[in-house]
N, C-alpha and C positions, 0 to 999 in steps of 0.2 A: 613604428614597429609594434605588431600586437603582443600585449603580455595576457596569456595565457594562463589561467589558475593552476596552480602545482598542485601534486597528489600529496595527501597526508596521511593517507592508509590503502592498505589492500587486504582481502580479504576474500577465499573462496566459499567462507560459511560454513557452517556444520550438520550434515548430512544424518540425516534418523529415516532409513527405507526410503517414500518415497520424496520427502520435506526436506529441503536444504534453509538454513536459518539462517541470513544472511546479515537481518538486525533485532536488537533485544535491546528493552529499556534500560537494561541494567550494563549496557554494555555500545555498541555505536549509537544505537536510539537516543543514549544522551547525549551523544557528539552531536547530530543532524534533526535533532526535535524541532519541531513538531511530528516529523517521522519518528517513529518509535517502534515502531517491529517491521520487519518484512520475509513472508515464507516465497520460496519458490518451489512447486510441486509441479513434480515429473514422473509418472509414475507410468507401468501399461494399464491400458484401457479393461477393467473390470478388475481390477487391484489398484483402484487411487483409492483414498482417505476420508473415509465416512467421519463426520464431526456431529457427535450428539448435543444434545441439547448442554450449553453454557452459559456462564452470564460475563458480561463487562458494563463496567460505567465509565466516565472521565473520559472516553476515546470517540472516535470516527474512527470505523472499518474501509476499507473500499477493496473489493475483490473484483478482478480480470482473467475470465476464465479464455484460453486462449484457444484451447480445443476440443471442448465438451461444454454442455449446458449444467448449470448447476438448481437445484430445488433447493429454494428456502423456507424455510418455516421463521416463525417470531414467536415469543411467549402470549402472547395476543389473538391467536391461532390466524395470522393470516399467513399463506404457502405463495410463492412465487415461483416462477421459472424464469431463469436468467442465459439467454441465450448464447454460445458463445462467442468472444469479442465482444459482449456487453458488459455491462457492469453492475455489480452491488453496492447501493450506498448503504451504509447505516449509522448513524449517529446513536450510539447508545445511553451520551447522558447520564442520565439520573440511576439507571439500569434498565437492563433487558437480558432474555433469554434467548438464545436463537442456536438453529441448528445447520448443516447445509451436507448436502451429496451433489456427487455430479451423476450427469447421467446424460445419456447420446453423446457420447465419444464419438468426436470427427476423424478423430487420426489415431494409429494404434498408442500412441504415449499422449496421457493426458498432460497438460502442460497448463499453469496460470500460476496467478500469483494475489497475496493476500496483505493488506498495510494497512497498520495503525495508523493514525495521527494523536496525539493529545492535546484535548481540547482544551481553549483559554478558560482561565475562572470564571468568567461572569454566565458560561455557557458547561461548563464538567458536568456540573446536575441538571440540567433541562429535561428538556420532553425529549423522549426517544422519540427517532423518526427511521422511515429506513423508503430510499429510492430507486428504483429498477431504472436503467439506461437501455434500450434496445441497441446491438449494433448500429443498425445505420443512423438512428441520433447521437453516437457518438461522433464529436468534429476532428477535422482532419484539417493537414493544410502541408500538404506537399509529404514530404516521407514521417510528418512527425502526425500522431493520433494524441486529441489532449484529454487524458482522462478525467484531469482536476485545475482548474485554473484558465490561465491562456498562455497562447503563443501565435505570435503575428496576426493582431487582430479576431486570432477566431478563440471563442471561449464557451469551457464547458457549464452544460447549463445544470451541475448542482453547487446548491451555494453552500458555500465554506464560511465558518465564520473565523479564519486563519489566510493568512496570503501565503501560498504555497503553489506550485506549478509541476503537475505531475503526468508524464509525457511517457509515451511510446515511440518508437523510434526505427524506423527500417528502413537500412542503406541498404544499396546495390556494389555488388567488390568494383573499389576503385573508387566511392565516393566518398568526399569530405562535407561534414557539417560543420557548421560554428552555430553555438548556443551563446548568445547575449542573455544573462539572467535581470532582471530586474533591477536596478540599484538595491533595494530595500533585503534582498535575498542575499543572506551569508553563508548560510550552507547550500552545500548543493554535492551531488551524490551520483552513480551510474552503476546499471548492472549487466553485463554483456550476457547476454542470456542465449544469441546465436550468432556462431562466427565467431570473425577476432577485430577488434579495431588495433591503432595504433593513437597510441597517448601519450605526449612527450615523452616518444623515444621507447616506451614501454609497451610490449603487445598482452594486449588482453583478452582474455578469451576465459566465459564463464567466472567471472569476478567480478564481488564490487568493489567499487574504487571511491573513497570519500576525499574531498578537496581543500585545501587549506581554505578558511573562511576571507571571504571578500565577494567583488560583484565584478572579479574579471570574467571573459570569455572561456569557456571550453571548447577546443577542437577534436572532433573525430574523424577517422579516417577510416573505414571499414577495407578488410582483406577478405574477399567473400563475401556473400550475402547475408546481413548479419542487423540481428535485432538486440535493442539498448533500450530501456527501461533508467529513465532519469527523475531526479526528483529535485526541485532547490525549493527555498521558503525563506522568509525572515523569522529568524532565529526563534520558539517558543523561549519566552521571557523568565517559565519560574524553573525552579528544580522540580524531578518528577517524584514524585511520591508514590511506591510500587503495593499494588493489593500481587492476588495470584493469577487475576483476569480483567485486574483494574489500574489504567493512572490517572494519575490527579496530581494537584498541584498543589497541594496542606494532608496533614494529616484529618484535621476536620472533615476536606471535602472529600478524601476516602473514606471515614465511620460513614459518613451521610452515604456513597454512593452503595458500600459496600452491606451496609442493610436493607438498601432499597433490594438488591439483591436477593439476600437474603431473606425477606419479606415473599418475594414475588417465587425463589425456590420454595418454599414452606404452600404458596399455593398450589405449585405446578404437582409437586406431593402429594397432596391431598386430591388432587385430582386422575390423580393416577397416571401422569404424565411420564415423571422421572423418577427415580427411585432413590 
């Protein structure tokens, strides 16, 4: 008989226009860490959410835009374009500045999504990095897309220095998946984002749903054609240590990260960047 992971929370998030906030360090991101934030942004097309220039350290970003292309800038001044269904990495590290817009909206409602991780010690302060995904370099392997990690052999090519497994997900109504996580991965997480599945007995539809810790199976069963955004990981080891755009894992390695910042705002100032 398979035993199935039970749910330990649910959760529709908290909605501000067009950003639903589904996790916060201070709040599931310490349940589920190494995740530590995740926004879902739904907006219409030529009213989604311009983000100026910010900074973070302590983290990795990864954004998936699902229906518009996004333009990023870095304190660094290099600009990218991120096509959609591709991805943005960035590893912030030590600190960095960055900014991002969407822009060629595919469909009238912009739609994607935006997630923290917090990075281990020996990595909070490193070198900033930041890596563009093309669509069709991102891997696939039946209804699941692996944004971060692997699943069934096929694995995404940016490196983590975290073991975490971070999936897209698209059933057809009527079908069931079974997720085997990794032994090593205790949490683990979902967010219906189209459609409705059914989940021990529970239907869901637009919610996340976090999992009692262990390395059972998860079942879904989609009613309609329906898209799930999953995450698990083994467990992030420290407690997080919260700046306003930074975690870290000691108060130490916040002052370090959190003046690097603050170093590198003082230049962008001066250069007439940000005000």
């Amino acid at each position: 008989m398979n035993n199935f992971r039970s749910i330990q929370l649910k959760t529709k998030g908290i909605s501000h226009g067009p950003i639903t906030r589904l996790m916060s360090p201070s709040d599931i991101g310490n349940i589920v860490k190494p995740f530590v934030f995740l926004d879902y942004i739904e907006a219409p097309a030529g009213n989604g959410p311009n983000f100026g220039f910010h900074p973070h350290s302590g983290i990795a970003t990864l954004t998936f835009p699902l229906t518009f292309d996004i333009r990023h800038e870095v304190s660094t001044g290099q600009v990218d374009d991120v096509p959609s269904r591709g991805i943005e990495w960035l590893v912030a590290g030590k600190g960095i500045w960055h900014r991002a817009n969407p822009i060629n909206p595919k469909a009238e409602l912009l739609k994607g999504f935006q997630i923290w991780f917090a990075l281990p010690d020996a990595c909070e302060n490193g070198i900033s990095s930041t890596l563009f995904i093309d669509p069709k370099e991102v891997p696939r392997s039946g209804p699941v897309t692996v944004l971060l990690g692997s699943y069934e052999g096929v694995v995404s090519s940016i490196p983590t220095p975290f073991n975490a497994n971070y999936l897209w997900i698209e059933l057809k109504d009527g079908q069931t998946w079974v997720y085997q996580p990794p032994s090593s991965h205790q949490v683990a997480w979902i967010f219906v984002q189209e459609g409705e599945i059914s989940l021990e007995g529970h239907a869901i539809k637009k919610e996340l749903v976090v999992f009692e810790e262990g390395d059972s199976s998860i079942k879904l069963t989609a009613h309609g054609d329906t898209s799930i955004l999953l995450g698990s990981a083994q467990k992030h080891p420290h407690d997080l240590v919260l700046g306003y755009y930074s975690v870290h894992t000691s108060q130490e390695a916040l002052t370090v990260g959190e003046s690097n910042i603050d170093s590198m705002g003082n230049k962008l100032r001066e250069a007439g960047i940000i005000t």
